[in-house]
C-alpha positions as CSV (number, residue, x, y, z in Angstrom):
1,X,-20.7,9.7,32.2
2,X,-21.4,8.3,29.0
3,X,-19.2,5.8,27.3
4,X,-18.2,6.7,23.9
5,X,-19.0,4.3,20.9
6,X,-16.9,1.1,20.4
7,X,-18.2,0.8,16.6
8,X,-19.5,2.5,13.9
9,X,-20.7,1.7,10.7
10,X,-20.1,2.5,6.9
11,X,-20.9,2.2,3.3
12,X,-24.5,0.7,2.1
13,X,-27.3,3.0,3.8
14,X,-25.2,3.5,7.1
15,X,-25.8,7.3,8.8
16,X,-23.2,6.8,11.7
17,X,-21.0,9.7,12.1
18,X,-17.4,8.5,11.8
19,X,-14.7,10.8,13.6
20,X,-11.2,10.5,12.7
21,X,-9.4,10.4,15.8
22,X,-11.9,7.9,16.7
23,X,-12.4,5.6,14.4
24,X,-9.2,6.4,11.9
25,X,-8.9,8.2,9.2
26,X,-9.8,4.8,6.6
27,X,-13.5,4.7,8.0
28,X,-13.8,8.0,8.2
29,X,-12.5,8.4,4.9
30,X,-14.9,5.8,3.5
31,X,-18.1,6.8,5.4
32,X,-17.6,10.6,4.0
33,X,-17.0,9.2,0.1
34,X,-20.1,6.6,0.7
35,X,-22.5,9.3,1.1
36,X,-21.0,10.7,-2.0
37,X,-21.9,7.8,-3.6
38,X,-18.8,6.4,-4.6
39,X,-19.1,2.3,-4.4
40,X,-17.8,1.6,-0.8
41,X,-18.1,-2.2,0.2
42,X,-19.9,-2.4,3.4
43,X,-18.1,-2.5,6.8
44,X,-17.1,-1.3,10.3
45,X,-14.5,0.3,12.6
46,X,-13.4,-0.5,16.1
47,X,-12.5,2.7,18.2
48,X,-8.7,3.3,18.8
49,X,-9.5,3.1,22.5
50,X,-9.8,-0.7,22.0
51,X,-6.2,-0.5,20.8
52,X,-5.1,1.9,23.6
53,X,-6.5,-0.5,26.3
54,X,-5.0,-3.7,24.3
55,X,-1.7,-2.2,24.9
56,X,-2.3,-0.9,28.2
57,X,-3.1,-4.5,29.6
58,X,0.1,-6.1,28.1
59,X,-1.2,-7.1,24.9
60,X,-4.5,-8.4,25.7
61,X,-7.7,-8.3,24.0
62,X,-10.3,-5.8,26.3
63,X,-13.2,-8.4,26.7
64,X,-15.8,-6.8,24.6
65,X,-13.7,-7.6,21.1
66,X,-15.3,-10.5,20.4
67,X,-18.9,-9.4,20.7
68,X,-18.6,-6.6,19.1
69,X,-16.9,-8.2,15.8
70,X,-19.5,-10.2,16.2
71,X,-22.2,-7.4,16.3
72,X,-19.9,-5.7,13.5
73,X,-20.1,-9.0,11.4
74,X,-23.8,-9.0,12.0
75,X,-24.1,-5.4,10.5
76,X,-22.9,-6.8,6.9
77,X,-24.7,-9.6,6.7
78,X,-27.5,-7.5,6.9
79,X,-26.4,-4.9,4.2
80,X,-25.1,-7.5,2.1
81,X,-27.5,-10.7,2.4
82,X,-24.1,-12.9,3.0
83,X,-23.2,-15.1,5.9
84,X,-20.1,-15.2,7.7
85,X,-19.2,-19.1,7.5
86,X,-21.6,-20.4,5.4
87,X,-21.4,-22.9,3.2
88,X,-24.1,-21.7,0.8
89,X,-23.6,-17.2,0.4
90,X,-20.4,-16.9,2.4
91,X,-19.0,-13.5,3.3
92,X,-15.4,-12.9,3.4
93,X,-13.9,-9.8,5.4
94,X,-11.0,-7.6,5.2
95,X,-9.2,-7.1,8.6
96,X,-7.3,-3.5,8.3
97,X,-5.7,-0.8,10.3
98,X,-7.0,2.7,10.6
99,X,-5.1,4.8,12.8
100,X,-6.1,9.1,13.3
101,X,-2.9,9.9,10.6
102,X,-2.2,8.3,7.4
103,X,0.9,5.4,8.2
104,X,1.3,4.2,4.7
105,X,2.0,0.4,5.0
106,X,3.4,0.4,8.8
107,X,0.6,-1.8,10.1
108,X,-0.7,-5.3,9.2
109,X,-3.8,-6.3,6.8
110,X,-5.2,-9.8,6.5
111,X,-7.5,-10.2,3.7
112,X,-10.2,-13.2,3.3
113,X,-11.0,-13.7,6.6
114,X,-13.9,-16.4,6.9
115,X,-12.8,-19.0,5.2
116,X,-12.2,-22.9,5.4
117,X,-12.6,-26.1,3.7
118,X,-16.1,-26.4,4.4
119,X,-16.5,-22.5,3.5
120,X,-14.4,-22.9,0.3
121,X,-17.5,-25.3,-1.0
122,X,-20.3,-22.5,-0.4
123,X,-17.7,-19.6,-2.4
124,X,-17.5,-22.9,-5.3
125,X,-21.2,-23.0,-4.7
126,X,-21.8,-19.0,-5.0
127,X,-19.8,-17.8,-7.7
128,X,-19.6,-20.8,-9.8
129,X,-15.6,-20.0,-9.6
130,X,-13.4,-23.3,-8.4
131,X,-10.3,-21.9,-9.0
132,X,-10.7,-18.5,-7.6
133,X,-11.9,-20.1,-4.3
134,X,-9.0,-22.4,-3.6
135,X,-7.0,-19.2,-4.6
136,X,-8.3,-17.4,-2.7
137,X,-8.3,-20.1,0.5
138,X,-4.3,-20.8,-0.5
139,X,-4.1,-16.3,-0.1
140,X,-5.8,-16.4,3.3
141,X,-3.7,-19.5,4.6
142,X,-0.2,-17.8,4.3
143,X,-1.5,-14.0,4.8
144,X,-2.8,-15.2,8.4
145,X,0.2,-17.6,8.4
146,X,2.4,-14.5,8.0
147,X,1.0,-11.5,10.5
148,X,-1.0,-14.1,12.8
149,X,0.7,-17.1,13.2
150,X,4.3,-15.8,12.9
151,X,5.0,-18.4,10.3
152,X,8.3,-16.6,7.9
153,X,7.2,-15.6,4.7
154,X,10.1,-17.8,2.6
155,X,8.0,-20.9,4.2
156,X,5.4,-20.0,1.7
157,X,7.4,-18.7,-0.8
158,X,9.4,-21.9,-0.9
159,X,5.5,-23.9,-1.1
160,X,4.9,-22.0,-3.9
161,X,8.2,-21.8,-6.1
162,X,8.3,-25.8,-5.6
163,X,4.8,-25.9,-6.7
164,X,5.3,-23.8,-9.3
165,X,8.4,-25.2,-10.7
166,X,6.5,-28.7,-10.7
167,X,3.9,-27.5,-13.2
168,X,6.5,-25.9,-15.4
169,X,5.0,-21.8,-14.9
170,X,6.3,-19.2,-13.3
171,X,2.6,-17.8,-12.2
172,X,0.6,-18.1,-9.9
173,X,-2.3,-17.2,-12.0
174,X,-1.5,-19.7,-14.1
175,X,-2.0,-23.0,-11.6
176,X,-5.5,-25.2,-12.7
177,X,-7.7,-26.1,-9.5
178,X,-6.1,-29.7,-9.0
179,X,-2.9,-27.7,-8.2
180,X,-4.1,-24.8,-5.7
181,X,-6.2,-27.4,-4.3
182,X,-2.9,-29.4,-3.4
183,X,-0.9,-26.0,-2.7
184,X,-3.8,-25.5,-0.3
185,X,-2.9,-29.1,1.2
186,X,0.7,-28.1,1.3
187,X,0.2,-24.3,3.1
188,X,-1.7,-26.2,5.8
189,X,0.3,-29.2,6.6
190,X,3.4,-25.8,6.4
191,X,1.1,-23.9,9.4
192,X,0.7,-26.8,11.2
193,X,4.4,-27.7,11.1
194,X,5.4,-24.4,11.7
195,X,2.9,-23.1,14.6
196,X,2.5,-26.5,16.6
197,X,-1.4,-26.1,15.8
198,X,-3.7,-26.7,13.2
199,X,-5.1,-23.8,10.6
200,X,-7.8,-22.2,12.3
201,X,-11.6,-22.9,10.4
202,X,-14.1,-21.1,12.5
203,X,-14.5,-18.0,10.7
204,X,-14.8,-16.0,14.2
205,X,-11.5,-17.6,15.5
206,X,-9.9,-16.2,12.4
207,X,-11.1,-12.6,12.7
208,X,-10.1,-12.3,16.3
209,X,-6.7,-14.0,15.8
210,X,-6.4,-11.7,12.9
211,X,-8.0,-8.4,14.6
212,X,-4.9,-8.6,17.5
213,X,-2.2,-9.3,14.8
214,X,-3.1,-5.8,13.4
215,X,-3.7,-4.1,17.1
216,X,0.4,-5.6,17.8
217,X,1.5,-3.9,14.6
218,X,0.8,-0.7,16.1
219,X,3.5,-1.0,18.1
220,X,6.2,-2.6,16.0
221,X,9.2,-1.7,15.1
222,X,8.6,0.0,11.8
223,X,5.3,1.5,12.9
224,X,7.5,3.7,15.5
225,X,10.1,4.4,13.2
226,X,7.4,5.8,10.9
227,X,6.1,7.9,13.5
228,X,9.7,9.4,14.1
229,X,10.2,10.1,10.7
230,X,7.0,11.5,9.7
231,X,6.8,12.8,12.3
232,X,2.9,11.7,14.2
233,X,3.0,13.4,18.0
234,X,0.9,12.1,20.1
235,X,0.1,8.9,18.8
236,X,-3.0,6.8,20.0
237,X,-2.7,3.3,18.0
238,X,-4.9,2.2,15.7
239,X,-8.8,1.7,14.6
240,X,-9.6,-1.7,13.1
241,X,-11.5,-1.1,10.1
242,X,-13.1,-4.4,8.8
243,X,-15.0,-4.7,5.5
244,X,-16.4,-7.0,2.7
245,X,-14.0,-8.6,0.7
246,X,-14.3,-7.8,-2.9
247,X,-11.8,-10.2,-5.2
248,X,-9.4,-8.6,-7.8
249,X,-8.4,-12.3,-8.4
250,X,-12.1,-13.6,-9.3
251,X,-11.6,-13.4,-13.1
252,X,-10.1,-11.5,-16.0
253,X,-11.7,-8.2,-15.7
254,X,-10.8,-8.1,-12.1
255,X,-7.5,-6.5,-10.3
256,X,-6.3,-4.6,-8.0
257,X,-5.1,-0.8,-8.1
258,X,-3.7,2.3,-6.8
259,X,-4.8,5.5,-8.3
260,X,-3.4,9.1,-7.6
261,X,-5.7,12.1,-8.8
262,X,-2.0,14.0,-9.7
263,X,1.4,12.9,-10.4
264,X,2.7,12.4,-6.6
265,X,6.6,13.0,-7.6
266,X,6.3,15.9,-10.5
267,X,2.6,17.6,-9.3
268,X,1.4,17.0,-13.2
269,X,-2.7,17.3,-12.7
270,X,-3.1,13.8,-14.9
271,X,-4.2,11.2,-12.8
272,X,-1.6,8.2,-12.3
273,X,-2.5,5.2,-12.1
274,X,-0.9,1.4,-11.0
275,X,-2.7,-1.8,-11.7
276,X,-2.5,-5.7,-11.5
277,X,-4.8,-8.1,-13.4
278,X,-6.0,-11.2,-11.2
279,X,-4.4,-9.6,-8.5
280,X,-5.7,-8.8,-4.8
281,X,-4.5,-5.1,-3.1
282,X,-1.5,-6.3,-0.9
283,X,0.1,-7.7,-4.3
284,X,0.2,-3.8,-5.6
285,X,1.2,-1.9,-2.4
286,X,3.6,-4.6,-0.9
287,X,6.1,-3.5,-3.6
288,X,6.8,-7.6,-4.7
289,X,4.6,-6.7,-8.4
290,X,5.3,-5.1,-11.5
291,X,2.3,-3.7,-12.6
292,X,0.4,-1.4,-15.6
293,X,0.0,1.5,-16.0
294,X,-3.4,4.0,-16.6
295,X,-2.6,3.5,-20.5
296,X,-2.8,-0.4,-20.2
297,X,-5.7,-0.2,-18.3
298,X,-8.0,2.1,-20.6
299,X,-7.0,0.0,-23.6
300,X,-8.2,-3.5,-21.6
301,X,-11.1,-2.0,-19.7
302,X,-11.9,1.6,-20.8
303,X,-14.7,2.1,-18.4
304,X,-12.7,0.7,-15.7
305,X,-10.4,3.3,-16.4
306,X,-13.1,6.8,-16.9
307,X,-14.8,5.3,-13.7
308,X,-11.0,5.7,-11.7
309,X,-10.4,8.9,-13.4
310,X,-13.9,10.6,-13.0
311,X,-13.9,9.2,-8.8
312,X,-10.4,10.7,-8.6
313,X,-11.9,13.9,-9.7
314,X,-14.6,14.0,-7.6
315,X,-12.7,13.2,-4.6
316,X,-10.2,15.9,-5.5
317,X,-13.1,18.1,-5.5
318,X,-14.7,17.1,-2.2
319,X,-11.5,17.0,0.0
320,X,-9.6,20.2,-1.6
321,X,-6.3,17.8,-1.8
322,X,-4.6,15.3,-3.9
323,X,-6.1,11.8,-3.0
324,X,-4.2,8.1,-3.0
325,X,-7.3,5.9,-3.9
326,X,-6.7,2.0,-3.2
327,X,-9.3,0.4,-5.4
328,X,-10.2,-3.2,-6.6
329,X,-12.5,-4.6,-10.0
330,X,-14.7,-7.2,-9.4
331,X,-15.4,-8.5,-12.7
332,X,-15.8,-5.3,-14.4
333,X,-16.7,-3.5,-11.0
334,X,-15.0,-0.9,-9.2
335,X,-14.7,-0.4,-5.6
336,X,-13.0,1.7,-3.5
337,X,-11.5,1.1,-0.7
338,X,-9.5,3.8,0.8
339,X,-8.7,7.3,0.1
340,X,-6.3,9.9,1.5
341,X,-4.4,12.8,1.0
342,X,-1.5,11.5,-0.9
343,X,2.3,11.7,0.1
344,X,3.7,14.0,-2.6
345,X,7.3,15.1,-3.1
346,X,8.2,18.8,-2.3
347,X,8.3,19.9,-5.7
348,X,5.7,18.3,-6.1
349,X,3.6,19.8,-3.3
350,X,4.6,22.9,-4.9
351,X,3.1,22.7,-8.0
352,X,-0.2,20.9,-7.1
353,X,-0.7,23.7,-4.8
354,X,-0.5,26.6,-7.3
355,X,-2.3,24.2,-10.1
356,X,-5.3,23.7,-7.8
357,X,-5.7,27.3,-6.5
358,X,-5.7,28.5,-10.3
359,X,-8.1,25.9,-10.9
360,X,-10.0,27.4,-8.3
361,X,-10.4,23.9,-6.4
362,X,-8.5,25.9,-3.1
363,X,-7.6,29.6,-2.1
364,X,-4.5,31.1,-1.6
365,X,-5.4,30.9,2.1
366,X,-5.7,26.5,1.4
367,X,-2.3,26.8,-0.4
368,X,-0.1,28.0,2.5
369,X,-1.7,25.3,4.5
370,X,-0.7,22.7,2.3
371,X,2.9,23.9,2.0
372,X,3.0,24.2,6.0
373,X,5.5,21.2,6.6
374,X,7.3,21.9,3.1
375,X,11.3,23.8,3.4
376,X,10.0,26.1,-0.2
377,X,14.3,27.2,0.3
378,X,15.2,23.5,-0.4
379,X,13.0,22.9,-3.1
380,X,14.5,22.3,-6.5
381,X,14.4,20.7,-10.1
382,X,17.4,18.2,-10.0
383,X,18.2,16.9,-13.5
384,X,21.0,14.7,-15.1
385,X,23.4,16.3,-17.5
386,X,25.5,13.4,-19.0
387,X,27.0,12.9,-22.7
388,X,27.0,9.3,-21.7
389,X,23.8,6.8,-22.1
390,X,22.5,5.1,-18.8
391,X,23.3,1.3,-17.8
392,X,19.7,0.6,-17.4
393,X,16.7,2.2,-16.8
394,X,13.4,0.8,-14.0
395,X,10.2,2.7,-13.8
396,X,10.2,6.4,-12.1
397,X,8.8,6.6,-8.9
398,X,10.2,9.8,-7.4
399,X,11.2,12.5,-9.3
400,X,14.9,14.5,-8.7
401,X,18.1,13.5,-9.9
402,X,21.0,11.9,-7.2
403,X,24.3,10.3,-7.3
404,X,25.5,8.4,-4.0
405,X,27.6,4.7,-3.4
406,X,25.6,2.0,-3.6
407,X,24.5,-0.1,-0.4
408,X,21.9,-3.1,0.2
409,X,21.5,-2.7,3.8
410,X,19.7,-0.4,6.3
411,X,23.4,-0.7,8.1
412,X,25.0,-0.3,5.4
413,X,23.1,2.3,4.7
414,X,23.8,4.3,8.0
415,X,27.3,3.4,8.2
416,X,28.3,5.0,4.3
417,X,25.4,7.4,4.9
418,X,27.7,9.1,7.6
419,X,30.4,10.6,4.8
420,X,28.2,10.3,1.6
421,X,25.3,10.3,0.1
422,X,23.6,6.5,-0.7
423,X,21.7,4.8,-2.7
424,X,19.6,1.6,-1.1
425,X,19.5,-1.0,-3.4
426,X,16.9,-4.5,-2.8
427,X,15.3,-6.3,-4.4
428,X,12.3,-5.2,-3.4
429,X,11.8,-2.7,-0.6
430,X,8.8,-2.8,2.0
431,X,8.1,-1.1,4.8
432,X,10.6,-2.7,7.3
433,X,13.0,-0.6,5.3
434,X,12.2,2.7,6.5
435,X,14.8,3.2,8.7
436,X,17.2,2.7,5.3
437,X,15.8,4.8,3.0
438,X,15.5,7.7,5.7
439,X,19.3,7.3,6.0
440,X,19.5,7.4,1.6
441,X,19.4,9.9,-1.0
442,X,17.8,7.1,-3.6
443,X,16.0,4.4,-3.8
444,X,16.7,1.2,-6.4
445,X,14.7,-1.7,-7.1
446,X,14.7,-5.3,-8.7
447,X,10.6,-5.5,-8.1
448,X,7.8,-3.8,-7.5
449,X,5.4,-0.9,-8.2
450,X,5.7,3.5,-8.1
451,X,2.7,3.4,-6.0
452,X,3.9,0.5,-3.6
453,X,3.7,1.9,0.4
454,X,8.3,2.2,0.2
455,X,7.7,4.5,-3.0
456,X,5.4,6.5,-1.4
457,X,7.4,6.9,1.8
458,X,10.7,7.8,0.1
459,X,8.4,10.6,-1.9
460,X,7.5,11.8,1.2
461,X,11.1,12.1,2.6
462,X,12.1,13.3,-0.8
463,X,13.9,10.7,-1.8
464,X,15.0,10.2,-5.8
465,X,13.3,6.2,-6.2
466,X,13.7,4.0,-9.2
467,X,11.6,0.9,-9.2
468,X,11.3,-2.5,-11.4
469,X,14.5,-2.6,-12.7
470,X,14.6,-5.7,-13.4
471,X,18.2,-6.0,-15.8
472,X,19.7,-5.8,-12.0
473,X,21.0,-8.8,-10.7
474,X,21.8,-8.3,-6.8
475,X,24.7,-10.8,-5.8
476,X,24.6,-10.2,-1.8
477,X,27.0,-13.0,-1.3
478,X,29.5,-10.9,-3.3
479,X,28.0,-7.6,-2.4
480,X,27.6,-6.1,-5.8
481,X,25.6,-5.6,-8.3
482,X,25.4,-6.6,-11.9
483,X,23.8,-4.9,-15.0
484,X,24.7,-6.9,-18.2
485,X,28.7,-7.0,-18.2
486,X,28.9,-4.1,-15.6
487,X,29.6,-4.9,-12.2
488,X,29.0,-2.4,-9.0
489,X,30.7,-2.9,-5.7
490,X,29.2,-2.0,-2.7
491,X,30.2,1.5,-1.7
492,X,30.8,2.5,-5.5
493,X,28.9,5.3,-7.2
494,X,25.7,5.5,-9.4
495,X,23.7,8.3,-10.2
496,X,19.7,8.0,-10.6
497,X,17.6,9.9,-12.2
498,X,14.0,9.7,-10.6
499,X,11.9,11.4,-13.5
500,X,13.2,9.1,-15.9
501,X,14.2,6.2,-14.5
502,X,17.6,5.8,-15.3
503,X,20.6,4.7,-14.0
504,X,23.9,5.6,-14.4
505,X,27.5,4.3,-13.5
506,X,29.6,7.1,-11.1
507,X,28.7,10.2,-10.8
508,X,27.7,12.5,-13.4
509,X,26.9,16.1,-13.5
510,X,23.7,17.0,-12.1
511,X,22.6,20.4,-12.7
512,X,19.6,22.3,-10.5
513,X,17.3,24.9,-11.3
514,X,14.7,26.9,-8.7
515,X,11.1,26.6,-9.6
516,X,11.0,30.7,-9.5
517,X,7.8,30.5,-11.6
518,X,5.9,28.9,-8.3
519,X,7.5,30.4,-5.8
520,X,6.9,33.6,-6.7
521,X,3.2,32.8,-6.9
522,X,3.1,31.8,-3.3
523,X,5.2,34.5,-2.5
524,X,2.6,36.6,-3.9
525,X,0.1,34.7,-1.8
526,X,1.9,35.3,1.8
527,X,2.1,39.3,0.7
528,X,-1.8,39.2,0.3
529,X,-2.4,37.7,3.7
């Protein structure tokens, strides 16, 4: 019997066939839009068997791993003329999960894998670029830190704040070479400390310590609360999809992005875009960053922008679905390096399903398919009826209108979700808090970005979500919450409303109207089958 392929190849001139429940739906994603092509960096994907048979032997890497990262490695420094660990044209990788269904921030990434001191010299060297190098060394140091070497996050953080309180700025774009060579110094000396062990500098020690961090993930926590909640049956881990870096944080023109080809929360056919300047991907989707907005970016870099917009279309096109495109700039050049069908609201999965059979993009047939998983009896257009202004207003991230008591824990959460609606408040959610927002009506944030991977999973439970609020001060000592002179208790009411991002104190009237317009169009659709 013939063994089934380990590896595959995509992006540049690659002809592999990709399958999805193979090789994940990220490199088969990519390897379909390459041969479209749209600008894929160059890469490769480990089988979700070698994940299967890491778990199966009690965490322990199958003994082919190594060569075939190594034969993987091998396949893009051919395509790209780059060496892994050299000191001359060194090529930095991306170490990502791909499992068969879309689990939107469940699992780990580490990004810059490949480089060291020694390795730092050659990027110097290459791109004539001294501060994006130690930058970008400082962003590999804690990211493999983090999901790696189980170093805490606020171990970094603190490294950082200090550091950036010592040359009087607030960010991290902002610190000269002399200083992210000596935060560099400082992250080090913090792994070492932390982990017993020195930072790892051979590039193939990083990229299998890395690959197992993200074959674990599969199995944590939040990963199998996601699949509960989604719900995924019959789940088989993950693919490890590894790829060429490309830097967002190289220059001025560069950044990071997340592009919808339709409005994921109202199903309004422009395309929605969130970017960050100087920024690399995990920045945008972790939910820690504000970021701009489509109109921002056309008015800094207008071709950045049609480029987005006219790959958005075309993907549409190809797939028959609204896409979620991760992309990053280069210095003026866009890459893409993911798409999917994108988590929409209900309403919203109404509307984009009528929209794109009148546009002619899907039949009637297509529409009902879409609309399988949605309840068409509970879908509704919430909106907030109030003489009274709101306290403050954050950015909309998921449309609807709610009222609930306020809470800032996933217990909390359970324990007042049990006799009321809620409303999670944090600073910043991520995806640890799943098991929170499943248990809220809302979703309210200090930080962080509508397309970050906790906005798109409360759209997809249909959760109202405000984000970036930033007048709110969160006092978890005192559990409350401030906004100017008004304080909020724990357990007392707001009301949010998710289309425009406003906030209000108590409960005010909500009033609810049926779509009738789209339903009766699929309505008409099921009578014609």
């Amino acid at each position: 019997m013939t063994r089934q392929p380990r590896l595959v190849h995509f992006g540049h001139a690659s002809r592999d066939t990709v399958h999805r429940d193979q090789f994940g739906g990220k490199a088969a994603g990519l390897a379909e839009i390459a041969g479209l092509g749209v600008p894929v960096p160059p890469g490769f994907s480990l089988a979700v068997t070698l994940c299967e048979e890491y778990h199966q032997k009690g965490k322990v890497l199958p003994p082919d791993t190594v060569p075939l990262l190594k034969e993987g490695i091998s396949s893009i420094e051919h395509a790209t003329g780059l060496v892994f660990g050299s000191d001359r044209r060194p090529l930095l990788v991306s170490v990502r999960s791909g499992a068969p269904a879309s689990m939107p921030g469940m699992m780990e990434t580490v990004l810059n894998v490949g480089l060291s001191r020694e390795v730092v010299r050659g990027l110097v060297l290459m791109t004539g670029n001294p501060r994006f190098a130690y930058d970008t060394y400082r962003r590999l140091i804690q990211n493999l830190g983090e999901v790696a070497g189980g170093v805490p996050p606020a171990v970094f953080q603190d490294t950082l704040t200090r550091v950036l309180t010592r040359e009087g700025t607030s960010d991290p774009s902002s610190l000269d070479v002399r200083s992210l060579r000596g935060l560099c110094d400082e992250y080090e000396a913090a792994y070492a400390r932390e982990t017993g062990r020195s930072f790892p500098t051979t590039p193939i020690d990083q990229l299998t310590a890395a690959t197992e961090a993200v074959l674990a993930s599969s199995s944590s926590p939040r990963a199998e609360a996601y699949r509960k909640i989604a719900p995924i049956p019959g789940t088989r881990g993950t693919a490890i999809t590894i790829q060429m870096m490309v830097f967002g944080n190289m220059g001025r023109r560069s950044g990071a992005g997340v592009a919808f080809s339709r409005n994921p929360w109202s199903g309004e056919p422009d395309v929605l875009v969130d970017f960050k300047f100087g920024a690399q991907g995990e920045e945008v989707v972790s939910g820690e960053a504000a970021t701009a907005g489509q109109d921002v970016l056309a008015a800094v870099m207008p071709e950045v922008a049609q480029e987005v917009t006219a790959i958005c279309r075309l993907l549409e096109s190809h797939f028959h679905d609204m896409q979620d495109i991760e992309f990053t700039v280069q210095e003026g050049r866009v890459f893409i390096l993911q798409t999917r069908a994108g988590k929409r609201a209900p309403l919203a999965a109404l509307r984009i399903a009528v929209d794109m059979c009148r546009e002619g993009l899907i039949t009637p047939e297509d529409g009902i398919a879409l609309l399988r998983d949605v309840d068409l009896q509970g879908v509704a257009i919430r909106r907030v009826s109030s003489p009274n202004p709101p306290i403050t207003r954050g950015v909309a991230a998921s449309g609807g209108a709610v009222s609930g008591r306020i809470v800032f824990s996933r217990r909390a959460s359970r324990q007042y979700g049990e006799a009321d609606p809620v409303i999670l408040v944090r600073e910043t959610a991520n995806p640890d808090d799943i098991d929170g927002i499943q248990c809220s009506s809302g979703l309210l944030t200090l930080r962080g970005a509508r397309t970050s991977h906790a906005a798109v999973v409360a759209r997809q439970l249909g959760k109202v979500c405000v984000v970036n609020c930033t007048s709110l001060r969160i006092d978890q000592e005192l559990r409350r919450v401030l906004i100017g002179e008004t304080v909020i208790a724990e357990g007392e009411w707001v009301t949010l409303d998710g289309d425009a991002g406003a906030v209000y104190q108590g409960r005010v009237e909500i009033v609810q109207e049926r779509p009738e317009d789209l339903l009766r169009v699929v309505r008409d659709w099921e009578r014609g089958l």
